[in-house]
C-alpha positions in Angstrom: -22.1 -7.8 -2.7 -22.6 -4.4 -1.2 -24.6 -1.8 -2.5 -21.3 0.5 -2.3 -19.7 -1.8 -4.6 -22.6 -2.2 -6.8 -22.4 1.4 -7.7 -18.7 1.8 -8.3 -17.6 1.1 -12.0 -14.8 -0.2 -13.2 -13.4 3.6 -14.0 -14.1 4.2 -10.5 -12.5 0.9 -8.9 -9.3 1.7 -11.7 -8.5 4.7 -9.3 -8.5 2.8 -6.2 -5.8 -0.1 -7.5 -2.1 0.5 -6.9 -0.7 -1.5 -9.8 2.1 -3.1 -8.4 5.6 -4.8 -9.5 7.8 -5.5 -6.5 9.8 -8.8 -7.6 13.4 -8.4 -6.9 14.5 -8.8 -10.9 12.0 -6.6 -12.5 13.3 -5.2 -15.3 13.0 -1.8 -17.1 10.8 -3.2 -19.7 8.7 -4.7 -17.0 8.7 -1.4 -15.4 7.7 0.4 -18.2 5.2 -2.5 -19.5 3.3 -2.0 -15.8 3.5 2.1 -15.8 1.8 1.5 -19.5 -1.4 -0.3 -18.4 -1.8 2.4 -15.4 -1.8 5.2 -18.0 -4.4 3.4 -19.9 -6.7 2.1 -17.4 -6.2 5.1 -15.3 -5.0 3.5 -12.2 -4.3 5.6 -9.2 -1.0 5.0 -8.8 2.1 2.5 -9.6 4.5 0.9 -6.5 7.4 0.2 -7.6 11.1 0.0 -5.3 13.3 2.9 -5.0 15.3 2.4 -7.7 12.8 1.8 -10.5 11.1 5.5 -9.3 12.8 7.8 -11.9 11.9 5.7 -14.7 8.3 5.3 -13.2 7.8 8.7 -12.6 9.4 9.9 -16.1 6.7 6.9 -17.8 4.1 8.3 -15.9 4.1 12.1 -16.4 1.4 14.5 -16.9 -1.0 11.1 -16.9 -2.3 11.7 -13.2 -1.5 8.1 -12.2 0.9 8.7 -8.9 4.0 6.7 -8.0 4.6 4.9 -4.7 7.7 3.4 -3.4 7.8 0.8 -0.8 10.5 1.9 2.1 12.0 -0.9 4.3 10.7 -3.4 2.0 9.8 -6.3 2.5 11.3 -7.0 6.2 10.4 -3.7 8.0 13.4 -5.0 10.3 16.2 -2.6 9.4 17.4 0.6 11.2 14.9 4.2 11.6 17.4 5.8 9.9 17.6 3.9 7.0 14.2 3.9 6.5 14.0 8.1 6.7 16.8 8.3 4.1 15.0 5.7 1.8 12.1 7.8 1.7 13.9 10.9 1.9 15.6 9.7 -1.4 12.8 8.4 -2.9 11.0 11.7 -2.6 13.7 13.1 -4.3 13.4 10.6 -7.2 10.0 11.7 -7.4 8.1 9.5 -5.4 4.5 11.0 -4.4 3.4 8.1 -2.0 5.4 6.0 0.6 4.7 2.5 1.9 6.2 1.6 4.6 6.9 -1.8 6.4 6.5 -1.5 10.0 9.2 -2.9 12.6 7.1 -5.8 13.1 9.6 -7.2 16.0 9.8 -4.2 18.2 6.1 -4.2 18.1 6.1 -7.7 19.1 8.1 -6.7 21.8 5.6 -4.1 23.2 8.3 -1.3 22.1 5.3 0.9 21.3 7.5 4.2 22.0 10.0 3.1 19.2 7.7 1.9 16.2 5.2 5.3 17.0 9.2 7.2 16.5 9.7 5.6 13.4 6.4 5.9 11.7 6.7 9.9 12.9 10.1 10.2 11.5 8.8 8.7 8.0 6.2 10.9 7.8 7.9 13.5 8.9 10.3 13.0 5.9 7.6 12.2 3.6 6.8 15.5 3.8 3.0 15.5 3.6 2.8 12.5 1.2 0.7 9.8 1.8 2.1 7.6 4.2 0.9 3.5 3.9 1.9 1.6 6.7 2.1 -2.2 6.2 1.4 -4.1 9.1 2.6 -7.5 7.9 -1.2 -9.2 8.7 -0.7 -12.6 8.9 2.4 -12.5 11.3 0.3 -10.4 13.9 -2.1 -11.3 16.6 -5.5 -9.9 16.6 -4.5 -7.6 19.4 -0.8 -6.9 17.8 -3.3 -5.7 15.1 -5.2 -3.3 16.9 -2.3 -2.0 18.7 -0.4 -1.4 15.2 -3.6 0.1 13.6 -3.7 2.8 16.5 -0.3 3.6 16.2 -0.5 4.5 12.7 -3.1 6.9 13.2 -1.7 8.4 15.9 1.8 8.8 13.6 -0.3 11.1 11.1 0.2 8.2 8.7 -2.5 8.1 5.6 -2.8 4.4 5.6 -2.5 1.1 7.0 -1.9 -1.7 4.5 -2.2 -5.4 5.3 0.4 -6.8 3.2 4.0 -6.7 1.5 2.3 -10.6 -0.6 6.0 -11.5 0.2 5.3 -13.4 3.4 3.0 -16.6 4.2 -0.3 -14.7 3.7 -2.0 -11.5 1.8 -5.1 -9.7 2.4 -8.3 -11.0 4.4 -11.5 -9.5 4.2 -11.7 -10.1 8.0 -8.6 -8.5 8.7 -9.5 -5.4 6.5 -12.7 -5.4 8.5 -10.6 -5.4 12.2 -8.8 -2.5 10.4 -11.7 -0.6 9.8 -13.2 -0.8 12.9 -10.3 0.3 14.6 -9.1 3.4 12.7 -12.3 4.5 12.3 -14.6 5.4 9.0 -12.8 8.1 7.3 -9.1 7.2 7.5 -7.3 4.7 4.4 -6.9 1.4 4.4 -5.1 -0.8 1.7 -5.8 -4.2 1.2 -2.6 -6.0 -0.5 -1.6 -9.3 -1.2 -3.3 -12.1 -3.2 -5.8 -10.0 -5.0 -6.0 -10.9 -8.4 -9.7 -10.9 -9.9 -12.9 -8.7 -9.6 -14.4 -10.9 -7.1 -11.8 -10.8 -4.2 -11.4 -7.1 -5.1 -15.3 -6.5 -4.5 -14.5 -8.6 -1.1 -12.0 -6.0 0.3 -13.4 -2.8 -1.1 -16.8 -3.9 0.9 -14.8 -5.0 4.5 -13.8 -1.3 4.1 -11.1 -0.7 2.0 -10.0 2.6 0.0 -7.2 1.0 -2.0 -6.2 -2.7 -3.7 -2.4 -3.1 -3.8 -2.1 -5.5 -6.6 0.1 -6.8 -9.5 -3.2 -8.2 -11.5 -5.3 -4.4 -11.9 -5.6 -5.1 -15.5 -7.5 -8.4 -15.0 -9.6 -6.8 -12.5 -10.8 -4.1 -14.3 -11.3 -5.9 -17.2 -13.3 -8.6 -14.9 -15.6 -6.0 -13.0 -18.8 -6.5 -13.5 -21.0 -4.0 -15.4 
């Protein structure tokens, strides 16, 4: 374990989890169940689809835990302009993060030009919220990687994010660490996908990243060493 991690508590690690419910039938009680344990363990933030975001932000107010929506979820593959009006509608539900799936075939295509356009016009309507960009890890190369990573930091995007956990792998430590050294020390990365106790958690906060994406916060917290 790193010293870095060795020094953060489990108060401080709370802040860095997004504590997630993405599953197609989630249900208001699950919704308000998951917004519930952020407000007592002080999580950073909830993600949560567009449509469960007024009830999530509504749950969560005044209790400083944010609320994220996912945007072209889980595919990345449909038109820019229905990704700009999801998170333009999702802002004006109240979301105060966006992640966002990138267009993972047009980057496999080399259609640089057209995923840097779409990332710009998301952020553009995020409208100074943090962006996360989800690169969709284990479908890339190591070089599709790279590429991605650089065009999300070029897009004034917040974040790149390795996972949407809804295809045939999560998070890596060694992808986080390709991450890091690509977009440099100071800019976000979240690691999401398959992280579910203290001990994987330490793994990805010490390849390098700033957030966990993950439906299984409370058992981490709860599991962090003291």
């Amino acid at each position: 374990m790193s010293e870095t991690i060795v020094k953060l508590s489990a108060a401080e690690v709370a802040r860095l989890i997004d504590h997630t419910l993405l599953k197609p039938d989630a249900t208001r009680a699950q919704i308000e169940t998951l917004c519930a344990e952020a407000r007592t363990h002080h999580f950073g933030a909830v993600c949560v689809n567009g449509t469960h975001v007024p009830l999530a932000r509504h749950a969560l107010e005044d209790s400083g835990v944010k609320v994220a929506a996912v945007v072209g979820f889980p595919l990345g593959a449909m038109s820019s302009d229905a990704k700009r009006y999801e998170t333009e509608a999702a802002v004006d539900d109240g979301a105060q993060e966006i992640d966002l799936v990138l267009s993972l075939g047009r980057l496999k295509d080399g259609d640089d030009a057209f995923v840097l356009r779409e990332l710009r016009d998301v952020v553009e309507a995020a409208d100074e919220r943090p962006v996360k960009v989800i690169l969709e890890t284990c479908l890339l190369t190591e070089a599709e990687k790279i590429r991605a990573c650089r065009l999300v930091v070029e897009s004034g995007a917040h974040f790149v994010k390795t996972s949407t956990g809804f295809s045939s792998g999560g998070a890596t430590a060694a992808d986080v660490q390709l991450m890091r050294a690509t977009v440099g020390p100071d800019f976000g990365i979240k690691a999401s996908g398959g992280i579910r106790d203290a001990a994987t958690a330490q793994a990805m906060i010490a390849a390098g990243a700033t957030r966990l994406g993950t439906s299984s916060g409370v058992a981490i917290v709860q599991g962090w060493p003291a």
